[in-house]
MARVEXZA-966010 format. One record per residue: x, y, z of N, C-alpha, C in turn; residue in three letters. Coordinates in steps of 0.02 Angstrom, whole numbers, plus 50000, padded with zeros to 5 digits. Layout:
// residues N
XYZXYZXYZala;...
END
This chain:
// residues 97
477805099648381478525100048371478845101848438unk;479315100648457479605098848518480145100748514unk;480515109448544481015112348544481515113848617unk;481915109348636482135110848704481795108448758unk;481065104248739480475101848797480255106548797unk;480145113448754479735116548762479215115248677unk;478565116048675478095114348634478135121248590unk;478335120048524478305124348459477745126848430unk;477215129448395476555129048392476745132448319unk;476685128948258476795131348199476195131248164unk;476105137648133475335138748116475125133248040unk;474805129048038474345125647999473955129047954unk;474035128447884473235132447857472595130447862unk;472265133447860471585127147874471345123447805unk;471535128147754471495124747686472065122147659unk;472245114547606472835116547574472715119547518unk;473525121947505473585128747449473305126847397unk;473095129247337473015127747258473935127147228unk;474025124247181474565123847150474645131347126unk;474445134647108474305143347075474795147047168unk;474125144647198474645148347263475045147147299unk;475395138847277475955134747316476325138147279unk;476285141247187476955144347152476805149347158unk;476505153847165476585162847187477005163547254unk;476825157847295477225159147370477995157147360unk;478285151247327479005150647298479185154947243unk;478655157447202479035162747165479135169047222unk;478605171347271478695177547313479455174947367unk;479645169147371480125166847414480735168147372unk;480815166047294481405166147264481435173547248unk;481075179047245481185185247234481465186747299unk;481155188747350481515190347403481955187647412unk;482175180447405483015177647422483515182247372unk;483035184047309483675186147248483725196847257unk;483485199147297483325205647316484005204247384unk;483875199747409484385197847490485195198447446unk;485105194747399485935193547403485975193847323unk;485875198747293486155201847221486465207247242unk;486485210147312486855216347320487815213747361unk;487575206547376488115202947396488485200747349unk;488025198847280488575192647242488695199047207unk;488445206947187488595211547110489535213747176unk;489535214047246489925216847271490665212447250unk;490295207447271490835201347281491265199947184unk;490645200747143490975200347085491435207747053unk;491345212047086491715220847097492305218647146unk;492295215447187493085213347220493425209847194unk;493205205447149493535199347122493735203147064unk;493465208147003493745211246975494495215246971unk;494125219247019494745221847067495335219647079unk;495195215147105495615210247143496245206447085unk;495765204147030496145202546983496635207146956unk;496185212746934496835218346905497325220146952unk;497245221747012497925224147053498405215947047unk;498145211147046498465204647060499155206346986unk;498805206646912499295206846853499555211646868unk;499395218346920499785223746901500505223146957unk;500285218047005500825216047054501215211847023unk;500945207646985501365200646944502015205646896unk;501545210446840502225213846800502715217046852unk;502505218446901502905224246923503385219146967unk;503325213546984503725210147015504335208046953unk;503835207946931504275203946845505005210846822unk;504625212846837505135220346803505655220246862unk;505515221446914505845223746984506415217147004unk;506185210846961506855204146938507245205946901unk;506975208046847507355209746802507975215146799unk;507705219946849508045226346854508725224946919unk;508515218846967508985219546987509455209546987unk;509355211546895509765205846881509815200046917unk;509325197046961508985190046963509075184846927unk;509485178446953509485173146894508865171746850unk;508825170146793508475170346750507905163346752unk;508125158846798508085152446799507435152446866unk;507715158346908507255160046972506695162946954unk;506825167846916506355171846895505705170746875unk;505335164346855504875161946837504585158046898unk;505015155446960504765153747017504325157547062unk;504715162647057504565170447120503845170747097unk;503905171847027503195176546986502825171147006unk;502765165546992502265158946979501935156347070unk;502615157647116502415158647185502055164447178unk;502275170247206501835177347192501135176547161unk;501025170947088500345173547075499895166047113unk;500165162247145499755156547185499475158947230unk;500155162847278499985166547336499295173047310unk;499185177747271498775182947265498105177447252unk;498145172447222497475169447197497135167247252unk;497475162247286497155161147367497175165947406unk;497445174847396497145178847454496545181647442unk;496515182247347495775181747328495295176347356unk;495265172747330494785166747349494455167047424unk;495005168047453494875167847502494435174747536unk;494535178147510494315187647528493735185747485unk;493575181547426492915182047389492355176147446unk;492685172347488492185166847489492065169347571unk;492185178247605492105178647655491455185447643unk;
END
């Protein structure tokens, strides 16, 4: 194998595997991948939680804070409906980093 013109030397087994130890080594591969990043996806699904509830608790409170200062009635469903596009893509976006 041939990296940069410089020669790679990737170790060969001298036997091939048994099927028994080609799947103990992809099962020992898919455990360690799922040990790597269950502490990523349990976080990521705890932000997105999160994330959601402050999002409705910003949506009513916008809703109320129209209402209170007598806002056409006609607007009022724009603001909120902007407001909750805008919070969903700052999620998405904060979940897929």
């Amino acid at each position: 194998m041939w990296y940069l013109g410089q020669t790679v030397v990737t170790s060969i087994p001298e036997k091939p595997l048994s099927w028994g130890e080609l799947v103990t080594r992809y099962v020992q591969m898919g455990m360690d991948a799922a040990v790597t990043f269950a502490p990523k996806v349990l976080i990521a699904v705890v932000i997105g939680f999160v994330g959601w509830k402050v999002m409705k608790f910003v949506s009513r409170w916008l809703h109320r804070a129209l209402e209170a200062k007598a806002v056409d009635p006609s607007l009022r469903p724009f603001l909120g409906s902007l407001l909750d596009v805008i919070l969903k893509v700052v999620l998405v976006i904060t979940l897929s980093t």
